[in-house]
C-alpha positions as CSV (number, residue, x, y, z in Angstrom):
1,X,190.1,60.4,166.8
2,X,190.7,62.2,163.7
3,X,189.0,65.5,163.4
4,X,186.5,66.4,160.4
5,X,185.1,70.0,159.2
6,X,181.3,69.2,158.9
7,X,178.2,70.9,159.8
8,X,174.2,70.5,158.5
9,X,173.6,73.1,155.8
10,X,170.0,74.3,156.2
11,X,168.7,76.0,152.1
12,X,165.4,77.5,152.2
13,X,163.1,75.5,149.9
14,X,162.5,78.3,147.8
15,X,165.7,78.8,147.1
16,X,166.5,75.2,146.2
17,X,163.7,74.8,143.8
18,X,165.0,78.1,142.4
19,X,168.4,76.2,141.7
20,X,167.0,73.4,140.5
21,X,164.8,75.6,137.9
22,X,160.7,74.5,139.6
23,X,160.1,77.8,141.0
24,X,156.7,77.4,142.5
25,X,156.7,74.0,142.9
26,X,156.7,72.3,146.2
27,X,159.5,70.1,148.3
28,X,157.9,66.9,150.3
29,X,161.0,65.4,151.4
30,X,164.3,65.2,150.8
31,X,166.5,61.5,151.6
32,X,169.4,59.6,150.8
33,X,169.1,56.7,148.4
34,X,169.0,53.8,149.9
35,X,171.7,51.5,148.6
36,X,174.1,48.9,149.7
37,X,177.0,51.8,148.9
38,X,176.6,55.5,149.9
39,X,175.2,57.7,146.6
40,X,176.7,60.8,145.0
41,X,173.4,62.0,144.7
42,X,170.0,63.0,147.0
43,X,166.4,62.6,145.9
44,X,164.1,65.0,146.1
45,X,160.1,64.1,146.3
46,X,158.9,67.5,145.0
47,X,155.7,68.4,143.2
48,X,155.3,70.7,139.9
49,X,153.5,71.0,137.2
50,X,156.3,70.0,134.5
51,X,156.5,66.6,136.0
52,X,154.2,63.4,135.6
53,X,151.0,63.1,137.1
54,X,150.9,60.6,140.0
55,X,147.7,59.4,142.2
56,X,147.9,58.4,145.6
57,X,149.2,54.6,145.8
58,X,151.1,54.7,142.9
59,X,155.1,54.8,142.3
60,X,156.9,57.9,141.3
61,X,159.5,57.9,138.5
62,X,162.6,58.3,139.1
63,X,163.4,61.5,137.0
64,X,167.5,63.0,136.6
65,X,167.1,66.5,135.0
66,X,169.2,67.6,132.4
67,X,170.8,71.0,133.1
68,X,172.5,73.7,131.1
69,X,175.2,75.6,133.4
70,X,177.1,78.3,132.4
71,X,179.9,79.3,133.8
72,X,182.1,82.6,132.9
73,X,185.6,82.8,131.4
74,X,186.8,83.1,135.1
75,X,185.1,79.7,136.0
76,X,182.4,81.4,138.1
77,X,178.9,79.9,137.9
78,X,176.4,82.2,135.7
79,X,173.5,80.4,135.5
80,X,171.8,76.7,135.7
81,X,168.9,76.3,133.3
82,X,166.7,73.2,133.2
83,X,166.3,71.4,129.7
84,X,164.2,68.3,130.9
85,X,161.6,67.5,132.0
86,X,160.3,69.8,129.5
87,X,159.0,73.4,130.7
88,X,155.5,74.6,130.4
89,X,153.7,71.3,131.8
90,X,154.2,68.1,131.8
91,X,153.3,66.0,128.5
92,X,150.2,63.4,129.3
């Protein structure tokens, strides 16, 4: 059997929603698309004010940030900022 390096990584929430630029906002869950091939990406259910309101019974959109990375003139990362959804609330 061939032999694979793999292990669960375990990220503190916090931290997460610090990368992902919602610092105090809140992750529900956290799942694999479901599709017929596996995805490149995760989805996160998370709740924060800069995102759409949604009541109880009622889809979520589906919502890909846009994100400004910087990285230095040695390739290291610098910084990730978020430039949508819009910060300071989502737009009703």
């Amino acid at each position: 059997m061939e032999e694979k390096h793999a292990a669960i990584i375990r990220i503190d929430k916090k931290v997460l929603l610090k990368v992902l630029d919602f610092e105090g906002g809140e992750i529900h869950r956290v799942y694999e698309a479901e599709q017929y091939f596996k995805p490149d990406y995760i989805c996160i259910v998370l709740e924060h004010p800069d995102l759409p309101a949604v009541r109880e019974g009622e889809w979520m959109v589906e919502i890909t940030p846009i994100m400004q990375v910087r990285y230095g003139e040695d390739g290291s990362l610098l910084g990730i900022e978020r430039e949508s959804p819009e910060k300071g609330g989502a737009k009703v």
